[in-house]
C-alpha positions as CSV (number, residue, x, y, z in Angstrom):
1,X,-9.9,-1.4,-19.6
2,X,-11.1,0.3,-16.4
3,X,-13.2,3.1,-16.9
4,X,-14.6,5.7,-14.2
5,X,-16.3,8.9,-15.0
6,X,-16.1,8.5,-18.8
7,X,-12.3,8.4,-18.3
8,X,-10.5,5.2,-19.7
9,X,-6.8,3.7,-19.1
10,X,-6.2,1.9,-22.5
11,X,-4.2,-1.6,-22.5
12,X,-4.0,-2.3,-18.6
13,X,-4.3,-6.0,-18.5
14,X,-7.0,-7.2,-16.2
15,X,-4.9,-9.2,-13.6
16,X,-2.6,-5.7,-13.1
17,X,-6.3,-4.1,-12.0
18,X,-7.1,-7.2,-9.9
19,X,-3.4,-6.6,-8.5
20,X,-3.4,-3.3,-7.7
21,X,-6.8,-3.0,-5.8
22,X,-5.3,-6.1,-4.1
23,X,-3.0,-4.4,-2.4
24,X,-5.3,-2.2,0.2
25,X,-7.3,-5.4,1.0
26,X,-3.4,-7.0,1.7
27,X,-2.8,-4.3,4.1
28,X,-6.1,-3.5,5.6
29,X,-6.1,-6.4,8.2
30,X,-3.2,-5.2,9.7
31,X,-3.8,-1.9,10.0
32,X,-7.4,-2.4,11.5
33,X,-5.6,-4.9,14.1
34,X,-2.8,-2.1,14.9
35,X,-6.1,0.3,15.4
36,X,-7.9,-2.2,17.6
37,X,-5.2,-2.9,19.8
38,X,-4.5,1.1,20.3
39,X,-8.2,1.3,21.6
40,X,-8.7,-2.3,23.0
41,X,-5.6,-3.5,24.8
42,X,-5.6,-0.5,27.5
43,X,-4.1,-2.6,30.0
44,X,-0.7,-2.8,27.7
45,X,-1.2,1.2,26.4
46,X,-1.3,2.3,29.8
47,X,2.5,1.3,29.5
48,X,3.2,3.0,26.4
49,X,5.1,5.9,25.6
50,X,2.7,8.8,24.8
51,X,3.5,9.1,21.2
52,X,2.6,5.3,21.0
53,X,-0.9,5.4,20.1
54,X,-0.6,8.0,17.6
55,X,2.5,6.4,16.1
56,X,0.5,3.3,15.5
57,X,-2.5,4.7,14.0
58,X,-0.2,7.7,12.3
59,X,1.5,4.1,10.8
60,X,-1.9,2.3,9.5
61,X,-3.2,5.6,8.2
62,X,0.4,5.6,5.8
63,X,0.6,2.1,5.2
64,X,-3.2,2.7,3.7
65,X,-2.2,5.5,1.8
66,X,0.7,3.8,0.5
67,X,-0.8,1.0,-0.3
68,X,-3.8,3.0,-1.8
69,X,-1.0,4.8,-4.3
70,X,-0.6,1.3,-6.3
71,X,-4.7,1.8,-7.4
72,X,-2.9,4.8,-9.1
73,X,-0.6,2.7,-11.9
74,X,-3.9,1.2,-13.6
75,X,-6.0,4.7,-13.3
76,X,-5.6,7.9,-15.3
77,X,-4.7,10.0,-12.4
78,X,-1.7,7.5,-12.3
79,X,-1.2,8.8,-16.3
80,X,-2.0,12.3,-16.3
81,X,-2.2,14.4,-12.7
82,X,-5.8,15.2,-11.9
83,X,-6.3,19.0,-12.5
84,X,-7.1,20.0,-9.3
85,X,-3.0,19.7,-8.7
86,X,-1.5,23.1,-8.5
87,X,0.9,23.7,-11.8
88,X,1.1,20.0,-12.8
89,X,-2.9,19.6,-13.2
90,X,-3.6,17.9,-16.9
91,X,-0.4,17.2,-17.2
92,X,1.5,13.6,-18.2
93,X,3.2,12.0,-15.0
94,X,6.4,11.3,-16.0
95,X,7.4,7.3,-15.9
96,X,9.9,7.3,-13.8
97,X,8.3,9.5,-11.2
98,X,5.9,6.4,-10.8
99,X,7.9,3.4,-11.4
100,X,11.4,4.6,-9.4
101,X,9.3,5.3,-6.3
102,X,7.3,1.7,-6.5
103,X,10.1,-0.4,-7.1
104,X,12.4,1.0,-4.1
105,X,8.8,0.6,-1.9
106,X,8.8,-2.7,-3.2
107,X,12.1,-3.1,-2.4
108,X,11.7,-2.0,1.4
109,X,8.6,-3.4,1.6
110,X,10.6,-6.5,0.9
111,X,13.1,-5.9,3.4
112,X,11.1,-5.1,6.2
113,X,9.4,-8.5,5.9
114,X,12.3,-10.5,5.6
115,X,13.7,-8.3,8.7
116,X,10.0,-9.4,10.6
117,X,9.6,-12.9,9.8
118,X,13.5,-14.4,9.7
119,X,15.3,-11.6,12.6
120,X,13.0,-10.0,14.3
121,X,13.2,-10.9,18.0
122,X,9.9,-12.8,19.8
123,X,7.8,-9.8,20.4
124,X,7.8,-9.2,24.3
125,X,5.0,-7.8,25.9
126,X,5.2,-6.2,29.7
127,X,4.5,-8.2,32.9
128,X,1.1,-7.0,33.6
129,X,-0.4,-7.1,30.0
130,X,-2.2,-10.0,29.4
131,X,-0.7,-12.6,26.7
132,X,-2.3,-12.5,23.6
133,X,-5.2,-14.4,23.6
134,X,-6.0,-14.4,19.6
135,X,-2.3,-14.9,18.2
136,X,-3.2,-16.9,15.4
137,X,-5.9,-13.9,14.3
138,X,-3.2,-11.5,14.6
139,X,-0.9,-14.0,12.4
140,X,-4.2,-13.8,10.0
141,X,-4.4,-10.2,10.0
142,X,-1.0,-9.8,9.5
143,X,0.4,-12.6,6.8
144,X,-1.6,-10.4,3.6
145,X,1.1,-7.9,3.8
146,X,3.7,-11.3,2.4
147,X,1.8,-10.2,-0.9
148,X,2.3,-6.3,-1.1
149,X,5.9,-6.2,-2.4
150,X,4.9,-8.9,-5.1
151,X,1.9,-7.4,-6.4
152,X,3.7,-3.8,-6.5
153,X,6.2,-5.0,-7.9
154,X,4.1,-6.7,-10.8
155,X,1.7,-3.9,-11.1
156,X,4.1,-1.4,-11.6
157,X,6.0,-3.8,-14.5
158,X,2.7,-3.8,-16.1
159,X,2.8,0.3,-15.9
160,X,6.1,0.7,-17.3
161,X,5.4,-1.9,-20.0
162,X,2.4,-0.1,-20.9
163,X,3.8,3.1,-20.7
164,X,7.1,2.8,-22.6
165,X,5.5,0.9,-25.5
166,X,5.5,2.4,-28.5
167,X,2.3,3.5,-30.1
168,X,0.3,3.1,-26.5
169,X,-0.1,7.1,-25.0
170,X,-2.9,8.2,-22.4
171,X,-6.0,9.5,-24.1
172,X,-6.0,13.3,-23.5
173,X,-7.8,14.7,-21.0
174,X,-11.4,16.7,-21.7
């Protein structure tokens, strides 16, 4: 039980909550180190596109959010839609509107790691950039995100499970 606010999310084990706050503290590092490297290494953005730097922080800030959306399968706005949403507001989310969408992230999360660690090519970095002096830190930063499709993928079991049982509906909303 997880309670904020006086609100309460009945029968969500406590590893799922351990899980799903996990998840932004899997992808954090990497999107601080995508950030830093946007403001840091100007020598290599000087040869970037334009569009680079915003594409990289534009890609932290939805990775965060992404990852940010698992929080919502152990809280009540992950239940029933907070009521400041325009015609949906009180109302139960359905759950398959939850679960579909996590499991085919989880699935693509999935992929584009396997694509990164087994067939991605060396990255390659331009002549006049300096070689990455702190690989190992970036390897640090980076090897949380192994965890993200696995923990999604658990929380959101737990959420259907919870869910779909019988006798076990979200407590109305004041």
């Amino acid at each position: 039980i997880f309670t904020e606010s006086q609100e309460v999310v009945v029968n969500v084990p406590r590893w799922a909550v351990w899980a799903a706050y996990a998840v932004p503290l899997c992808v954090l590092p990497s999107s601080l180190w995508r950030v830093r490297a946007v403001f840091r290494d100007s020598a290599c953005m000087a040869h970037a596109e334009p569009w680079e730097p915003y594409y990289v922080v534009g890609l932290s800030a939805v990775s965060l959010g992404a990852a940010l959306l698992t929080v919502g399968l152990v809280r009540p706005w992950g239940e029933v839609f907070p009521r400041w949403i325009p015609g949906l507001g009180g109302r139960r989310v359905p759950v398959l509107a939850a679960v579909v969408p996590a499991l085919v992230g989880a699935a693509l999360l999935a992929a584009l790691i396997g694509y990164g660690v087994f067939l991605a090519e060396p990255n390659t970095v331009h002549p006049d950039c300096p070689p990455p002096k702190a690989a190992s830190l970036a390897g640090l930063c980076y090897a949380p995100l192994l965890a993200w499709p696995f923990l999604l993928v658990a929380v959101t079991l737990a959420y259907h499970r919870r869910r779909t049982s019988a006798g076990t509906r979200p407590a109305p909303r004041p």
